[in-house]
DSSP file (Angstrom, degrees, kcal/mol; ACC not computed):
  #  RESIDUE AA STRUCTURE BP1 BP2  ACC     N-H-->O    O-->H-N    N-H-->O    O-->H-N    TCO  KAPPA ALPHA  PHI   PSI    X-CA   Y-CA   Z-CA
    1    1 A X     >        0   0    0      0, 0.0     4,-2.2     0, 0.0     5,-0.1   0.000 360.0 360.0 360.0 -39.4  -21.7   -9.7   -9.8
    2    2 A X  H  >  +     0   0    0      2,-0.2     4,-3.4     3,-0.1     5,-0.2   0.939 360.0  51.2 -69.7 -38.2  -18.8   -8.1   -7.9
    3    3 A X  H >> S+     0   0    0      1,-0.2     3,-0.8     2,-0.2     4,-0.5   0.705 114.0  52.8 -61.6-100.8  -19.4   -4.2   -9.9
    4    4 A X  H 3> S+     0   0    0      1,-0.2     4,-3.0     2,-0.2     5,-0.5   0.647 108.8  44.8 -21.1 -55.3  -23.3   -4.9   -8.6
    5    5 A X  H 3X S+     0   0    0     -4,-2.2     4,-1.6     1,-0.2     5,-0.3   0.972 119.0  46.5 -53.0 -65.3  -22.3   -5.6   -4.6
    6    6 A X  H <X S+     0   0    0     -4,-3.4     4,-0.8    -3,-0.8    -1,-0.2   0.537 106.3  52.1 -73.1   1.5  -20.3   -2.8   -4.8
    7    7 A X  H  X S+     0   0    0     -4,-0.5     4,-1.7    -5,-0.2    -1,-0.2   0.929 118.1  44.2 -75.5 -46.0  -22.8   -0.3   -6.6
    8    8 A X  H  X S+     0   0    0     -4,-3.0     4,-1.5     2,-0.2    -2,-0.2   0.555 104.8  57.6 -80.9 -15.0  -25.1   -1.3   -3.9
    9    9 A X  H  X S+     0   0    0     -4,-1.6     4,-1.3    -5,-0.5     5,-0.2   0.868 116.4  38.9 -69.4 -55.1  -22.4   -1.0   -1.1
   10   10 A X  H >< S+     0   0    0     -4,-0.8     3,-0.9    -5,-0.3     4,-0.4   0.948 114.0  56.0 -64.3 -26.2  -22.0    3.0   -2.4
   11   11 A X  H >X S+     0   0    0     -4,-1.7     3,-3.2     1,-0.2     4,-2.0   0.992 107.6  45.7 -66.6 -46.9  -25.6    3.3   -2.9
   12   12 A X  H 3X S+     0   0    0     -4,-1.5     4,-0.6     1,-0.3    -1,-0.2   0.512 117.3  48.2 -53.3 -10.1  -26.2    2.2    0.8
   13   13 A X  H << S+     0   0    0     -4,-1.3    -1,-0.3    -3,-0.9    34,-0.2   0.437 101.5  54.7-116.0  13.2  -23.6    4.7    1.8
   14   14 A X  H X> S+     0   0    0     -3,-3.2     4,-1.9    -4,-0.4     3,-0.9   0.854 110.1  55.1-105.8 -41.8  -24.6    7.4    0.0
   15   15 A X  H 3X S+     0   0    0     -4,-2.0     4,-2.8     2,-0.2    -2,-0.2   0.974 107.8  48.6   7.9 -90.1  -28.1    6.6    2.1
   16   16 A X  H 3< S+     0   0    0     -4,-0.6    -1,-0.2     1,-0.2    -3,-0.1   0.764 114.9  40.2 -56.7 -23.3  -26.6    6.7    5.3
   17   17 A X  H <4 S+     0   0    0     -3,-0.9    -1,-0.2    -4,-0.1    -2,-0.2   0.951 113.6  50.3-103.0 -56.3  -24.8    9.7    5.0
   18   18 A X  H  < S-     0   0    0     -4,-1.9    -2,-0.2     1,-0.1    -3,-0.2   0.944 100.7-156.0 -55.8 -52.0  -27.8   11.9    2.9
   19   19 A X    ><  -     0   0    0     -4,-2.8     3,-1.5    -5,-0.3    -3,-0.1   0.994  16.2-171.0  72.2  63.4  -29.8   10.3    6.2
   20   20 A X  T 3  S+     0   0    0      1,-0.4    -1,-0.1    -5,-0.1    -4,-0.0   0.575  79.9  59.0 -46.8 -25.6  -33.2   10.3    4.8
   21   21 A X  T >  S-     0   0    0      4,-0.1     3,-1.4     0, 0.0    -1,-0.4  -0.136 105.3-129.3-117.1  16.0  -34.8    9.5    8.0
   22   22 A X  T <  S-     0   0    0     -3,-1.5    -2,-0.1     1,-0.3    -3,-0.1   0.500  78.9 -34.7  -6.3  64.6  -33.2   12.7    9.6
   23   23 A X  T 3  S+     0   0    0      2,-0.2    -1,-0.3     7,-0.0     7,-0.2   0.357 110.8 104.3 119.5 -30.8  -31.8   10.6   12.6
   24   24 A X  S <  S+     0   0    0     -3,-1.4     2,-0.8     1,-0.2    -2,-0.1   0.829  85.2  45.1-126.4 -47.9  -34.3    7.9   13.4
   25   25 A X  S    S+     0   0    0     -4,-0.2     2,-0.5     3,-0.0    -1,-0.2  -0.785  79.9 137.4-106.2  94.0  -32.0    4.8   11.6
   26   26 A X        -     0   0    0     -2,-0.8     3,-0.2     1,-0.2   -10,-0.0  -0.955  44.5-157.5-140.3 149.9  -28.0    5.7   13.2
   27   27 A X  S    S+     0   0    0     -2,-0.5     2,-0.5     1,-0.2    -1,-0.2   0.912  90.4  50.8 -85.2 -61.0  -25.9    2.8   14.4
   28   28 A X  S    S-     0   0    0      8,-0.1    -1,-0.2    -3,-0.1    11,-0.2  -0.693  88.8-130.1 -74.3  81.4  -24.4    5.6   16.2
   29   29 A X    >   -     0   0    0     -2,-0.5     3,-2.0    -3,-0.2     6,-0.1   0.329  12.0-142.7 -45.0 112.0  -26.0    8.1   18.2
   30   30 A X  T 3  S+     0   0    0      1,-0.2     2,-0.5    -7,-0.2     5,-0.2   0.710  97.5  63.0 -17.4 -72.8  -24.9   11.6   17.3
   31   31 A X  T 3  S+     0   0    0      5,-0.1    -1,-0.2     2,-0.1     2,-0.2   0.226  82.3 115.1 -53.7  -6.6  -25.0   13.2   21.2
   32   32 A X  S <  S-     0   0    0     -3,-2.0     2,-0.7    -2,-0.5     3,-0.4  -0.340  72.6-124.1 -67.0 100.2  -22.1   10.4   21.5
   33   33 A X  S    S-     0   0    0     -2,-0.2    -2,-0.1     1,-0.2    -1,-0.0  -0.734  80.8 -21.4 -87.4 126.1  -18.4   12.3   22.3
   34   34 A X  S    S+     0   0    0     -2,-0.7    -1,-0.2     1,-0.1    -2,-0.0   0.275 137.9  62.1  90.5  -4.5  -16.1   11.6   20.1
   35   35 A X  S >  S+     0   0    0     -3,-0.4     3,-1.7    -5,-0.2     4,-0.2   0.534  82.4  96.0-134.1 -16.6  -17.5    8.4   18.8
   36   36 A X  G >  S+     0   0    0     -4,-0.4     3,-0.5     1,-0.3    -8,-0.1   0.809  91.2  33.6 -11.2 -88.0  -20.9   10.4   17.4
   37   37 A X  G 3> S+     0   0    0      1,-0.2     4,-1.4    -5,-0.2    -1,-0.3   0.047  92.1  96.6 -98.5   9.3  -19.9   11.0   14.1
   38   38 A X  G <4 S+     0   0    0     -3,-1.7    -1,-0.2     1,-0.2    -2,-0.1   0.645  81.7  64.2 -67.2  -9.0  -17.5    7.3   13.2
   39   39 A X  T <4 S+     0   0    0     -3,-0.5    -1,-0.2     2,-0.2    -2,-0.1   0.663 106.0  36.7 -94.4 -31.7  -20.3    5.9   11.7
   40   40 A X  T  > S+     0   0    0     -3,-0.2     4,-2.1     2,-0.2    -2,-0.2   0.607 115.6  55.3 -86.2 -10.7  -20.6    8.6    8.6
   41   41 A X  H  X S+     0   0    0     -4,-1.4     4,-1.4     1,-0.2     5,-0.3   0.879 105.5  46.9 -94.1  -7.2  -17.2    8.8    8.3
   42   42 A X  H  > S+     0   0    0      2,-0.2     4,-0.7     3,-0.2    -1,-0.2   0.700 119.2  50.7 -76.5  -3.7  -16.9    4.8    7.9
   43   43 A X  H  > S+     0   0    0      2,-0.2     4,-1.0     3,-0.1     3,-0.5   0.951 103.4  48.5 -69.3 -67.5  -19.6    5.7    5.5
   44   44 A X  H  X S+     0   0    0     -4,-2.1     4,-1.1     1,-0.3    -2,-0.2   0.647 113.4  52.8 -36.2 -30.8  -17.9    8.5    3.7
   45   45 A X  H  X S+     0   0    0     -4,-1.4     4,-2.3     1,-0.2    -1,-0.3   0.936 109.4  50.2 -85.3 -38.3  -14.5    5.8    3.3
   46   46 A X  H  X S+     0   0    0     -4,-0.7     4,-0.8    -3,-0.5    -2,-0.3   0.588 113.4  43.4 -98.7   7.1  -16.8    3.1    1.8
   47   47 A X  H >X S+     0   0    0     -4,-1.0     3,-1.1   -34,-0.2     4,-1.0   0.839 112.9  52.3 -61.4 -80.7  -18.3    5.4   -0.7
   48   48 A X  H 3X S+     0   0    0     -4,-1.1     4,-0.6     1,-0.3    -2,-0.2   0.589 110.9  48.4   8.7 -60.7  -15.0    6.7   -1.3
   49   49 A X  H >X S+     0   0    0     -4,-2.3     4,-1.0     2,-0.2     3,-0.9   0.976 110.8  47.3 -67.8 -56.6  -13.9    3.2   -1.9
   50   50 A X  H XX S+     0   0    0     -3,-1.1     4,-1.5    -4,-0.8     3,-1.0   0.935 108.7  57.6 -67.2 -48.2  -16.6    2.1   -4.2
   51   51 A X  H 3<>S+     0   0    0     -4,-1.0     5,-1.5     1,-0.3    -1,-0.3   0.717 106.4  49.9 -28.5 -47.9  -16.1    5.1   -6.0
   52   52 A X  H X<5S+     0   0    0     -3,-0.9     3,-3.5    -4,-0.6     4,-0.4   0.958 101.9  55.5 -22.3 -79.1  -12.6    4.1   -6.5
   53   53 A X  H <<5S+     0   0    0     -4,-1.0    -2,-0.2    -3,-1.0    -1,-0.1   0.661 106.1  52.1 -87.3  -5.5  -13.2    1.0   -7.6
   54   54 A X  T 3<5S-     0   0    0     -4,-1.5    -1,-0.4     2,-0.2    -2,-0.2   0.558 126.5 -99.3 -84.6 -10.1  -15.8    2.7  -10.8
   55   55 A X  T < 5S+     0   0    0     -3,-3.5     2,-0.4     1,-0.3    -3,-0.2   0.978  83.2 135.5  55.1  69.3  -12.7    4.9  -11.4
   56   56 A X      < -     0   0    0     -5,-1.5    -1,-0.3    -4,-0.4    -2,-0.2  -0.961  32.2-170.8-127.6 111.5  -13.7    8.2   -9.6
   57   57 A X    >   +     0   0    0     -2,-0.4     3,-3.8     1,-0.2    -5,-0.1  -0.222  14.2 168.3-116.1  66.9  -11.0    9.2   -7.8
   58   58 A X  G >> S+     0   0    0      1,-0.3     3,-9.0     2,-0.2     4,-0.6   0.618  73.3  60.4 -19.6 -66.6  -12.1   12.3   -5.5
   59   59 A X  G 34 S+     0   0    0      1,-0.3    -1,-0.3    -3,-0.1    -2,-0.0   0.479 116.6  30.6 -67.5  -3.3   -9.2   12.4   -3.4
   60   60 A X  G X4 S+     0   0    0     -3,-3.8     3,-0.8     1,-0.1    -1,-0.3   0.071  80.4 114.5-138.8  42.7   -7.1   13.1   -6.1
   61   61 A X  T <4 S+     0   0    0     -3,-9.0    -2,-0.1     1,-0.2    -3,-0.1   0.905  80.8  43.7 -66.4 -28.0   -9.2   14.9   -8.3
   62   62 A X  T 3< S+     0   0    0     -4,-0.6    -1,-0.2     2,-0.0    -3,-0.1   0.459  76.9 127.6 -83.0   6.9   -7.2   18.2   -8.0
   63   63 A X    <   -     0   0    0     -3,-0.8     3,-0.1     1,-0.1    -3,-0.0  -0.253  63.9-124.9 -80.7 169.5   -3.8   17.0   -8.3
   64   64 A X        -     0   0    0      2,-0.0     2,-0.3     0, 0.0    -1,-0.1   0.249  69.6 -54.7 -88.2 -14.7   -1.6   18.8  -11.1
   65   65 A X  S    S-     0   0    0      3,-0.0     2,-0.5     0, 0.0    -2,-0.1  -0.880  95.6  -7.4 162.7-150.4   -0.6   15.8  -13.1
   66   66 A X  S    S-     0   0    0     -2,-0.3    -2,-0.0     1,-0.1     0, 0.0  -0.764  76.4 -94.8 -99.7 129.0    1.2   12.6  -12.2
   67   67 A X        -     0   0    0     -2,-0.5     2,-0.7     1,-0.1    -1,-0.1  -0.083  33.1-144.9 -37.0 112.4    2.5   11.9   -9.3
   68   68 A X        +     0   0    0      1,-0.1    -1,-0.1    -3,-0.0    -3,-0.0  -0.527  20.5 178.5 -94.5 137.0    6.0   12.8   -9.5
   69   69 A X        +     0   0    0     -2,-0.7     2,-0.3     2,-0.0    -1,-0.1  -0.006  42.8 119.1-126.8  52.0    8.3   10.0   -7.0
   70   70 A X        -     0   0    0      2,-0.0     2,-0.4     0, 0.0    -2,-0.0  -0.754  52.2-152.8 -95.0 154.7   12.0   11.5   -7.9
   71   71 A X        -     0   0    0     -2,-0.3     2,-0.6     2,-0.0    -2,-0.0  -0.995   8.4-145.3-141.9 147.8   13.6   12.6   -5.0
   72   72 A X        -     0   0    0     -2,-0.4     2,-0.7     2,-0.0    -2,-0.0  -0.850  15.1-156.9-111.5 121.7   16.2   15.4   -5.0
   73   73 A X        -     0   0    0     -2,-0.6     2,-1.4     1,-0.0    -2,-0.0  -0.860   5.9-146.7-117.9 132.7   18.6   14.5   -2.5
   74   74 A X        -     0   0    0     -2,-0.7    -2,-0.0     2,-0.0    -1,-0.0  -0.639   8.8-154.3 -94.1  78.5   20.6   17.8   -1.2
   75   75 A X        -     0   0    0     -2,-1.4     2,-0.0     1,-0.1    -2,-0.0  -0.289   2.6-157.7 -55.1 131.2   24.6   17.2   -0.1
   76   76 A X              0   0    0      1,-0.1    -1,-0.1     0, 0.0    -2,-0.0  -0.399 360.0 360.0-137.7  80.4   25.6   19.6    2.3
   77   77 A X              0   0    0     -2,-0.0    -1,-0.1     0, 0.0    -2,-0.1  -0.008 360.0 360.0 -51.8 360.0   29.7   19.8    2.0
């Protein structure tokens, strides 16, 4: 049940952002400054997320490897 809500959460946000309706259904009105465009990117995070949660992980598709979390600490005597 949950994997379903959240296929249908990304589907609905991949909807809102493609904008089929070129305009005509926006929570937020483009012509808006500064506040225009908050409504595709709170789209763009909850695809993101559901994407996530399917194990897609965009925002670190390019990384090199594993995250390396040693830290080199540099004495200077």
């Amino acid at each position: 049940m949950k994997k379903l809500v959240v296929f249908c959460l990304g589907l609905l946000a991949t909807l809102y952002i493609l904008n089929p309706t070129a305009g005509v259904l926006e929570i937020i009105p483009d012509n808006l400054p500064l506040i225009g465009n908050l409504d595709e990117a709170a789209a763009v995070a909850l695809l993101l997320m559901c994407l996530k949660y399917f194990g897609v992980d965009l925002p670190n598709i390019f990384r090199r490897g594993e995250a390396d979390d040693r830290t080199i600490d540099i004495d200077s005597k």
